[in-house]
C-alpha positions as CSV (number, residue, x, y, z in Angstrom):
1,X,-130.8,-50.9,18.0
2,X,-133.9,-52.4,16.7
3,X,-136.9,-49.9,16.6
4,X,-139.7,-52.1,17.2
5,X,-141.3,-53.5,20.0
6,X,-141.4,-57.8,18.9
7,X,-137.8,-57.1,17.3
8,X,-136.3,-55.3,20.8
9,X,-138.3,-58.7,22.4
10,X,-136.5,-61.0,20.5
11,X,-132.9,-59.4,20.8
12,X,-134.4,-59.9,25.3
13,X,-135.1,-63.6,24.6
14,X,-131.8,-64.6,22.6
15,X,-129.4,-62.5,25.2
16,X,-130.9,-64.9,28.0
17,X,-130.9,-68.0,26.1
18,X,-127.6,-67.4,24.8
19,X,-126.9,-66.7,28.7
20,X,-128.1,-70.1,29.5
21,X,-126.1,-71.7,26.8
22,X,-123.1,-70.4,28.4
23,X,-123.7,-71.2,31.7
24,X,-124.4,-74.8,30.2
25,X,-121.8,-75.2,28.1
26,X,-119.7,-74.3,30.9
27,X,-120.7,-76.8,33.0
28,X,-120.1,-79.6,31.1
29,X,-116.9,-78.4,30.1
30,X,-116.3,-78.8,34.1
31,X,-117.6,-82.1,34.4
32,X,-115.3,-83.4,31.1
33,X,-112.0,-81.4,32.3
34,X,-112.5,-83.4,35.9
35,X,-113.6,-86.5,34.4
36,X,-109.9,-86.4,31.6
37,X,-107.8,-85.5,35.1
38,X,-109.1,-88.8,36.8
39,X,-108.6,-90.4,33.1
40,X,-105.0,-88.9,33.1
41,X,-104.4,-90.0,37.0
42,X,-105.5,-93.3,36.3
43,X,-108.4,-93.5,39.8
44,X,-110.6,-95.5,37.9
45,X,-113.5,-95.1,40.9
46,X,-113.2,-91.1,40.2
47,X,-113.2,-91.5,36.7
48,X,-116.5,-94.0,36.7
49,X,-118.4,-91.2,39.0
50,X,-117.6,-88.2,36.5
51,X,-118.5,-90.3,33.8
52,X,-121.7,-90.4,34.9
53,X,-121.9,-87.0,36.1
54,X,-120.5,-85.6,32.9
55,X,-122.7,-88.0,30.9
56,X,-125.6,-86.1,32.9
57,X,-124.9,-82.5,32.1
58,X,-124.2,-83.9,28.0
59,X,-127.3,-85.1,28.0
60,X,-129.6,-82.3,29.8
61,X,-127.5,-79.8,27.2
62,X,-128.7,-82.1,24.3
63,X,-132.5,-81.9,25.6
64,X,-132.5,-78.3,26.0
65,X,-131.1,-78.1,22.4
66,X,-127.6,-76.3,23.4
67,X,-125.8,-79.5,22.1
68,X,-127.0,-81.2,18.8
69,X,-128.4,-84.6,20.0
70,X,-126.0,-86.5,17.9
71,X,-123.1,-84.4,19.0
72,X,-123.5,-85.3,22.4
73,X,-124.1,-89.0,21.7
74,X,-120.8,-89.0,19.7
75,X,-119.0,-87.0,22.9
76,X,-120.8,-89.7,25.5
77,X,-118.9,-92.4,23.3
78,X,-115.6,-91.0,23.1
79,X,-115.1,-90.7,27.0
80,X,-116.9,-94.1,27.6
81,X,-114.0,-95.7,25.5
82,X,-111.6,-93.5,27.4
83,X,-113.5,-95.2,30.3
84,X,-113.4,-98.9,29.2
85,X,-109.6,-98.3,28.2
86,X,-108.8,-97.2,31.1
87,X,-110.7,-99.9,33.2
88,X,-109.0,-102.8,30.7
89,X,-105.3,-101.7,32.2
């Protein structure tokens, strides 16, 4: 346990960020299982709404630094060619 007072501050701030991370991370690993299960049942009207729904939540986590910006655009890509494949069947 850390001794002084700016050390015992920091060790406060990264236990809520990494709190926040977490509750992000977990989101958008929601909105990407539900958009692969409309993916995988071939609706492609559900699959178009969680697209842009898990788009959303990839982005925000990219802003607020909990994704790497790149990462996220390289995850967006991915699903949208799940997407387009999909729609071309």
């Amino acid at each position: 346990m850390a001794n002084i007072k700016s050390a015992k501050k920091r060790i406060r701030v990264i236990n809520k960020k990494t709190a926040r991370n977490i509750r992000v991370k977990n989101h958008v690993k929601e909105a990407q299982k539900a958009f692969l299960a409309a993916v995988e049942a071939g609706d492609v009207a559900g699959a178009e709404k969680a697209f842009v729904l898990v788009e959303k939540k990839l982005m925000q986590a990219g802003a607020k630094g909990t994704y790497h910006k790149n990462a996220v655009r390289r995850s967006v890509s991915r699903l949208e060619k799940k997407l387009n494949a999909l729609k071309a069947e």
